[in-house]
N, C-alpha and C positions, 0 to 999 in steps of 0.2 A: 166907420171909425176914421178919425182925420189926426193927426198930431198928436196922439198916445192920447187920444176924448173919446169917449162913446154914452151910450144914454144913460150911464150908471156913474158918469162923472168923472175924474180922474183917475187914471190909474200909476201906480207906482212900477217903475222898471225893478227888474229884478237884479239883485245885486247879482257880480259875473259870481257863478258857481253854487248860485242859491238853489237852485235846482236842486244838484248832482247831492248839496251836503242834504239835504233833504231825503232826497233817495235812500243815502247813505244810512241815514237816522230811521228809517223806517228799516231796512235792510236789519240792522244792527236790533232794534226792538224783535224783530221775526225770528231772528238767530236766538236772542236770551229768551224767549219764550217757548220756544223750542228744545231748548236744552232744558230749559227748568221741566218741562214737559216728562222728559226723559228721568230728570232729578226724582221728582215725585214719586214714578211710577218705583225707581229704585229705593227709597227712602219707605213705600208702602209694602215692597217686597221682604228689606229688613224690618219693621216693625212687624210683619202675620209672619218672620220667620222667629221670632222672640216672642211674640204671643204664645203662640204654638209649644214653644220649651216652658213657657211659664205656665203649665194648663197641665191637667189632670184628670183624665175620665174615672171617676167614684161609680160606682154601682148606676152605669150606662148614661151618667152625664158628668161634660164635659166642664171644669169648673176653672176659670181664670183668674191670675193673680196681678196684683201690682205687689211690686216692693212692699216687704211686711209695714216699715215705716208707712206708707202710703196708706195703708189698711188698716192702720190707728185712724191717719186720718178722715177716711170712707165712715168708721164706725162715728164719730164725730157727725156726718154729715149726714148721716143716714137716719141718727137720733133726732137732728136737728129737721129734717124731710118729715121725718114722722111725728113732730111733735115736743119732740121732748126736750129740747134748747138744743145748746151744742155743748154737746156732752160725752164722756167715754162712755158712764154709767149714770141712766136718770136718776135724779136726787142728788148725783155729786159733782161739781162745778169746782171743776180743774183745767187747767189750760193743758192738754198733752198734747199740743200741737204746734210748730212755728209755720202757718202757712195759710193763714187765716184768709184771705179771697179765695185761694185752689181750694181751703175746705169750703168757701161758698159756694164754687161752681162744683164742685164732685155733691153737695146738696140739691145742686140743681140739676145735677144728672140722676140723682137717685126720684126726681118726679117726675123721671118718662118712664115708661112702659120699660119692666125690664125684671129678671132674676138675680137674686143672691150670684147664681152661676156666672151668669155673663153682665154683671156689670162693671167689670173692671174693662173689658170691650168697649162700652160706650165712652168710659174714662181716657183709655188707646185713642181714642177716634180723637177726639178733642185735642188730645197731645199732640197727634198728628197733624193735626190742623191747623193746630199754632206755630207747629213746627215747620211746615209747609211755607205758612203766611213769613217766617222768619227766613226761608232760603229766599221767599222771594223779594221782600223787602232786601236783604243783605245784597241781589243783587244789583236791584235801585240804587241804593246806597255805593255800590262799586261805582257805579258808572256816575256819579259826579266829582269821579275821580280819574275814571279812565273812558272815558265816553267813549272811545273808536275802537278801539283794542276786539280784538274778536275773540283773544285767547284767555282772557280776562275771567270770563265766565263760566266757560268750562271747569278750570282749574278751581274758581271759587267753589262751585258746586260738585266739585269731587271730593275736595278736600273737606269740605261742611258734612254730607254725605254719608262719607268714613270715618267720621270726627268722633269717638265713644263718646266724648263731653258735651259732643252735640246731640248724638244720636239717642244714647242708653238711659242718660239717666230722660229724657224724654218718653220711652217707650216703658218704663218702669214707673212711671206712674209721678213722678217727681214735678213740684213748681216751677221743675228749672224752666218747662219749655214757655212758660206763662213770663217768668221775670225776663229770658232772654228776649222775649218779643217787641215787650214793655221798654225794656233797656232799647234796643233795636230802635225801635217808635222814635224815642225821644230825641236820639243824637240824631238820627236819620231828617229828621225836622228840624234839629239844631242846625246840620251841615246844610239845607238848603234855606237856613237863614228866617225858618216861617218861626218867630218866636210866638204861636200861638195856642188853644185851646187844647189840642190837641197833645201837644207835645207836652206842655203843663198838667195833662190829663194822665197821661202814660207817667208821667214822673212821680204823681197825687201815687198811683195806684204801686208803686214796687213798693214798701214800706209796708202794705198791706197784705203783700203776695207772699215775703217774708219776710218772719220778728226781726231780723236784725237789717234789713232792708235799710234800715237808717244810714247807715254809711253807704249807699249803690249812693241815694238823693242826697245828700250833702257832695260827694264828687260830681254828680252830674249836674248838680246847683253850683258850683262853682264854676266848670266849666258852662254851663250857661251864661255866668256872668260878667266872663271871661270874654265874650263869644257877642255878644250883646250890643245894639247899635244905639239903645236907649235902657242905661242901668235902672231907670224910677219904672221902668215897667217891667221890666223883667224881674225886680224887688218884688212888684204887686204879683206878676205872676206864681213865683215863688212861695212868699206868702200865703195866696190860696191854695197852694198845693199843696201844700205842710199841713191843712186843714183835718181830710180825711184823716191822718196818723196821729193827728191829734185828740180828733175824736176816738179814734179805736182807741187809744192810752188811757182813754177815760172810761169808755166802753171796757173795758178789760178787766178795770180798778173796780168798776159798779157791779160786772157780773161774777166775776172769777174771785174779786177781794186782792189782788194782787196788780201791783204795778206792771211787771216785767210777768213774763211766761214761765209757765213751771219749768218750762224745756233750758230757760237761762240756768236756774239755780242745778238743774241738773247735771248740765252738761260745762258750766263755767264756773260755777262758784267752788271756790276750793278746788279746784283742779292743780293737779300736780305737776309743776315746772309749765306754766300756758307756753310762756314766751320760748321753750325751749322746744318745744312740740313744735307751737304754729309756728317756729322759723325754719326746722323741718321741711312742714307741710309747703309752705310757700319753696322754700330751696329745689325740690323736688320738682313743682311745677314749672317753676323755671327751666330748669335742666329737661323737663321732660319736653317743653315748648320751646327750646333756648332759641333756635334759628328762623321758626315763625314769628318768634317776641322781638327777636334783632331786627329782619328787615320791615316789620309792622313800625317799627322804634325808628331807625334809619328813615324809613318813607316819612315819616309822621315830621320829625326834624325837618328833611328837606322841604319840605311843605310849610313850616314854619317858617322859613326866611321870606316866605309872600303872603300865606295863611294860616289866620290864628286856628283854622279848622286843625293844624296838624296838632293841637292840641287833648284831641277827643282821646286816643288810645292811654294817654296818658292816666286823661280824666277818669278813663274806665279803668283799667290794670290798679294804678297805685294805690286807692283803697284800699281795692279788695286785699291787695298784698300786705298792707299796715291792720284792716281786720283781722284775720287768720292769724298773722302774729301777735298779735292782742291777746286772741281767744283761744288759743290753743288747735289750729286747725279740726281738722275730721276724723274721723273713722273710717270713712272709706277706701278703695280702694282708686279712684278716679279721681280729679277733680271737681268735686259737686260745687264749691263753694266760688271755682274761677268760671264753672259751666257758659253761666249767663254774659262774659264779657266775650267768650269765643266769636262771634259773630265780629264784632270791632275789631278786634285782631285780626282778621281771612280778611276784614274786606281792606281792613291798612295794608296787612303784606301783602296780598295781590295786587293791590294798586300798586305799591313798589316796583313789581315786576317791569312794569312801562317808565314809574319814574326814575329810578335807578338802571335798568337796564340801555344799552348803548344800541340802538338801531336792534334790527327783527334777532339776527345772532344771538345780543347781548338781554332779550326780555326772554327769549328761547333756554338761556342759560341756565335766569335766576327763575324761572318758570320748571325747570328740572329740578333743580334746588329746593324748591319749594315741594313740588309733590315727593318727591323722594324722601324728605325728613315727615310729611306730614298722613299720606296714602299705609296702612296697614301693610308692607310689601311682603312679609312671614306671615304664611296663615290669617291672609283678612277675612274669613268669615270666621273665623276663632275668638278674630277679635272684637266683631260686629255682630255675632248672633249669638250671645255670651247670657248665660243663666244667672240670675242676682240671685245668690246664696244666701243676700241675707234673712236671719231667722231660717234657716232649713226649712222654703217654702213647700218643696212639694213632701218632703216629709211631713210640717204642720195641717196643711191642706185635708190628708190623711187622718191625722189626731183629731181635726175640727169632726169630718166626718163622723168616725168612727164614734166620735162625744155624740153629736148629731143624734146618729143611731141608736145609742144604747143608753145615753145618761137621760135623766129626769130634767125638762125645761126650768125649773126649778132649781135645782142645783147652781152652785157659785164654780169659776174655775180660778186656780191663780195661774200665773205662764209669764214662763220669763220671755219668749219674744211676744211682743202684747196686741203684734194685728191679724195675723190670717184666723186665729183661733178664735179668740174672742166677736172678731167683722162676723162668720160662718156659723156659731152656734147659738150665738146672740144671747149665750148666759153674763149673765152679771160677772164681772171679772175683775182679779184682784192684780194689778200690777209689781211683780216681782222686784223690776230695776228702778220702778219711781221715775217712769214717765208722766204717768196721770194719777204720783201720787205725791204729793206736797211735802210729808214727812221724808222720806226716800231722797227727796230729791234736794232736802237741805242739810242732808247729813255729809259727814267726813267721805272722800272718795280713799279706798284704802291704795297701797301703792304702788307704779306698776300696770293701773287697768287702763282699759281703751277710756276713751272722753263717751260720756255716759253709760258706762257699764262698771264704773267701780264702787255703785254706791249699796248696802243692803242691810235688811234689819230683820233675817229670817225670823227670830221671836216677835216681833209688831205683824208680819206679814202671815205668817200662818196661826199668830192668835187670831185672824179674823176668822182664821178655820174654814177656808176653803172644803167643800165639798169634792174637788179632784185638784190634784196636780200635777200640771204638765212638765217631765224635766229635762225634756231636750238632751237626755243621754237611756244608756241601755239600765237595764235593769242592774247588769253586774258592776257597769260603773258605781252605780250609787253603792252597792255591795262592799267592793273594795278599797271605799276612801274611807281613813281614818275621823273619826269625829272632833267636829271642828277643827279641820285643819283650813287656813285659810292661804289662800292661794291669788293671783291678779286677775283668774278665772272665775266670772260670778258665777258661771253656773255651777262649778265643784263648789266653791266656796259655799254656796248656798244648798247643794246636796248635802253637804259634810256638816253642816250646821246641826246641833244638837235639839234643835224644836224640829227641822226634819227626821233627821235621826231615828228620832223616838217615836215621831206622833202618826209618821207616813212612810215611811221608808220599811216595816214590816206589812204593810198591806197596799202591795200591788194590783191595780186590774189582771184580770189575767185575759189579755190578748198575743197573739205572737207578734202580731208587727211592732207593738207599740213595746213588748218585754228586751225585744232586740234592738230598739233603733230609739225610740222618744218614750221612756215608760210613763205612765199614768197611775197615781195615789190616789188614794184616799183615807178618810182612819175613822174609827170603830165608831163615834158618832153622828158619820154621816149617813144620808139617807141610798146613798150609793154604796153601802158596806152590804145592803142583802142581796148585792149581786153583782160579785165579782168577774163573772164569769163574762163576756162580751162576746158578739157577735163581730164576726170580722166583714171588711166591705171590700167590694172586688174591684180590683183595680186594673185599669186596661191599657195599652200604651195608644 
C-alpha cells in the first residue's frame, strides 16, 4: 500500500471520530435491544398474569376469556371460519361489530388447531405480538429523535409497559393493539421521510381495523401532507389508500343492506346530550394524561421551529379529541378510544426529556417527572393485572356452561351481555341491547343510560320467545321490581318489563348458582319447560 492506494483502489480516510460515533451507535443499538428484551419478557409476565384472572376451570377444563365485547366479535368470526359468512346468527346479516380486519384475523385464528376453551389464548398470543412489535417500533421511533441518550429507553419502555391504555385493553382481546401498530407504522415512516408503500399501506388498513377509523386517516392524511417533499404523490398515495374503506363501504352496503354499522345507530344515533358526554370523555383524558400531553406538546413545538416532524403528536391527539366530542365518548372505564395514539405521545414526551431538559441534571429532572406522573406508584399490580368486568365474565362463563350442559342444542337464548354466552353454547341467540339487532338499535335511547345500553323493546324481543333467558341479576331481584318500572338500568328496566313479567319471570330454572347470582327463564311453551330442574358444574379455582 503507497499513498492511501492498495489493489482495491482508493480508499477514503475516515472522517476524525468516525470510528468512536460508530462504536457508539452499535453500543447504543445493544443497550435498546436489551432493554426491550427485558420489556417483553415483563409485558409476557402481565399478559399470563390477566389471562389467568380471566379463566375459569368448568367441570376439569380450564376456559379463557376475552372481553365479552370481544366475544361478539370471535362469534362473528368463528361463523365466518366455518362457513356461514360473518355473521352473529347464520341467516341474519347484521353488522354487530366495529372492528372488521381484527374480526378477520380472530377468523383466521379460529382455522388453526384449537378449542372453544382455549382460543381466546391464541387471540392473547397475537395481541401480544403486536404489542411487542409496537414497544419496539415505538423505540425506533425514539431514537430519531434522541439518538444518543441512554436514559431515553428505559423510561420509554417502563412507561409503555405500565401504560393500562397500552397494556389491558391489548390483553382483553380489543383492536386497540392492531390500530396502535398500524398508527405507529405510519408516522414512524412519515418521521424518517420514506413516503412509501408501506406506510400508505398501514394508513389503507386503520379505517378497516375500526368503523369509525375514518377520522385516525384523514389526521394522519393531513399531516402526511403537511410533511411531504412532493404533494402530486403523496395526493396519489392517499388516494390509493382510501381505496380498501371504500370498498368495505360498499361491501357493507351489498352484504349487511346498510351503509354505516349497526353499532353506529346503536351507540350514536339519538344519543343523549353526545357533545356533553364526549367533552367529559375527552376532559378526563386530558386531566388524566395532562403532564405527559404537556411535555409531548412542549417537545413537539420546540421541534417545530426547525421541524415540520414536530407536527405528528398533533396530527395524532387532535382528532381523536374533536371524534369523542362529536360522538359522545365511551363507556368504559380507560381510554379505549385515545389507546391507539399513546405510543406518539411516550415517544414525543420522552424525546423532550433530552430536548427540553438542560445538560444530564436537567434530562434527569424531567426524566423523574415523567415516570412519576405516568409509572402505577399506588398498587401497580392492582392496576396492571386488573379483571374486565365487563358483562360479569366469569359469572356468564358459568351460565354458558351450565346451558351447555343441560339445555337442548336446539334451544334459542336471549342475553343481555351478547358474547361469552352465546361464543360458548353456540345456540342461536337473541340480542337484548341491539347490538346484532337493527330494530333495537334504531329506537329512542331512554334517559340517563350508558352509550349503548339505553335502547330496549322487551315486547319485540321476547315475542321471538326465546327458549331461555339470561338475566344477569338473582332470582329475588327480578322478584322485587315493580312491573314496568323503567329505570337508566337496561337490565331492571328490561326485568320489570311486563312481557318479562308475565311470560318468564314465574318459571325459573331451578339451579343454585344461577337462582342467586344470573337466574335463567324460560316459559311454559318452551321445550326447556319439561325440565326445570339443572344440573350444576363444578367449579375450581
Amino acid at each position: 500500500m503507497l499513498g492511501g492506494l492498495d489493489s482495491r483502489g482508493p480508499r477514503a480516510r475516515p472522517a476524525p471520530g468516525a470510528g468512536a460515533s460508530a462504536h457508539a451507535g452499535a453500543a447504543i443499538r445493544r443497550w435498546d435491544l436489551a432493554l426491550l428484551a427485558v420489556a417483553l419478557a415483563a409485558l409476557g409476565w402481565l399478559f399470563w398474569k390477566n389471562t389467568l384472572l380471566a379463566s375459569r376451570v368448568i367441570d376439569g377444563t380450564r376456559y379463557y376469556l376475552l372481553d365479552d365485547d370481544m366475544m361478539i366479535s370471535m362469534r362473528y368470526a368463528r361463523n365466518l371460519a366455518e362457513g356461514h359468512g360473518l355473521v352473529w346468527n347464520p341467516g341474519e346479516r347484521v353488522e354487530g361489530y366495529t372492528n372488521f380486519l381484527w374480526t378477520l384475523v380472530m377468523a383466521g385464528v379460529h382455522l388453526l388447531p384449537h378449542s372453544d376453551a382455549n382460543i381466546a389464548l391464541l387471540v392473547k398470543a397475537v395481541s401480544f405480538t403486536l404489542t411487542g412489535a409496537t414497544l419496539w417500533l415505538s423505540v425506533r421511533m425514539l431514537r430519531l429523535f434522541a439518538p444518543r441518550s441512554l436514559l431515553v429507553t428505559p423510561l420509554l419502555l417502563v412507561v409503555m409497559v405500565t401504560c393500562a391504555d397500552v397494556l389491558l385493553w391489548s390483553v382483553w382481546g380489543f383492536e386497540v393493539a392492531l390500530l396502535a401498530l398500524l398508527n405507529l407504522v405510519f408516522f414512524h415512516r412519515l418521521a424518517q421521510g420514506r413516503h412509501d408503500a408501506l406506510m400508505f399501506g398501514a394508513l389503507a388498513l386503520i379505517p378497516l381495523t375500526r368503523g369509525d377509523g375514518v377520522y385516525v386517516f384523514a389526521g394522519n392524511a393531513l399531516v402526511a401532507l403537511a410533511l411531504a417533499k412532493s404533494r402530486t404523490r403523496a395526493l396519489a398515495g392517499l388516494a390509493l389508500a382510501v381505496l380498501p374503506a371504500a370498498g368495505h363501504f360498499f361491501l357493507r352496503h351489498a352484504y349487511y343492506g346498510d351503509w354505516l354499522p349497526n353499532t353506529y345507530y346503536l351507540k350514536v344515533h339519538g344519543l343523549e346530550q353526545p357533545f356533553a358526554r364526549g367533552s367529559a370523555y375527552a376532559r378526563n383524558f386530558l386531566a388524566h394524561y395532562a403532564v405527559v400531553l404537556a411535555i409531548a406538546a412542549a417537545s413537539a413545538l420546540t421541534l417545530l421551529r426547525t421541524d415540520r416532524r414536530g407536527l405528528i403528536p398533533f396530527g395524532a391527539v387532535l382528532p381523536t379529541l374533536g371524534w369523542v366530542v362529536l360522538v359522545g365518548g365511551d363507556m368504559f372505564v380507560w381510554y379505549r378510544f385515545f389507546a391507539h395514539v399513546m405510543p406518539i405521545v411516550f415517544v414525543f414526551a420522552i424525546a423532550g426529556v433530552v430536548r427540553l431538559g438542560r445538560g444530564a441534571l436537567g434530562q434527569a429532572a424531567w426524566a423523574a417527572v415523567l415516570f412519576l406522573v405516568s409509572f402505577p406508584l399506588v398498587r401497580p399490580l392492582g392496576r396492571l393485572v386488573f379483571l374486565d368486568t365487563n358483562g360479569d365474565p366469569l359469572d356468564q362463563i358459568q351460565v354458558a356452561m351450565l346451558i351447555k350442559k343441560n339445555a337442548s342444542p336446539d334451544s334459542s337464548v336471549a342475553v343481555i351481555t351478547a358474547g361469552i354466552v352465546p361464543y360458548f353454547t353456540r345456540l342461536r341467540a337473541i340480542d337484548v341491547l341491539g347490538k346484532s339487532d337493527k330494530h333495537i338499535a334504531r329506537l329512542a335511547p331512554f334517559k340517563g343510560a350508558m352509550v349503548g345500553h339505553g335502547k330496549l323493546d322487551p315486547a319485540y324481543t321476547l315475542g321471538k320467545q326465546p327458549d331461555l333467558v339470561v338475566s344477569c341479576r338473582s332470582q329475588l331481584f327480578a322478584l322485587g321490581l315493580a312491573t314496568d318500572a323503567r329505570t337508566h338500568d337496561p337490565v331492571q328496566s328490561f326485568l320489570a318489563s311486563s312481557a318479562f313479567q308475565t311470560a318468564y319471570r314465574p318459571t325459573p330454572i331451578r339451579e343454585a348458582f344461577t337462582l342467586g347470582k344470573t337466574a335463567i327463564y324460560t316459559h311454559p311453551g318452551s321445550r326447556e319447560h319439561a325440565h326445570l330442574d339443572w344440573e350444576p358444574v363444578v367449579v375450581t379455582p
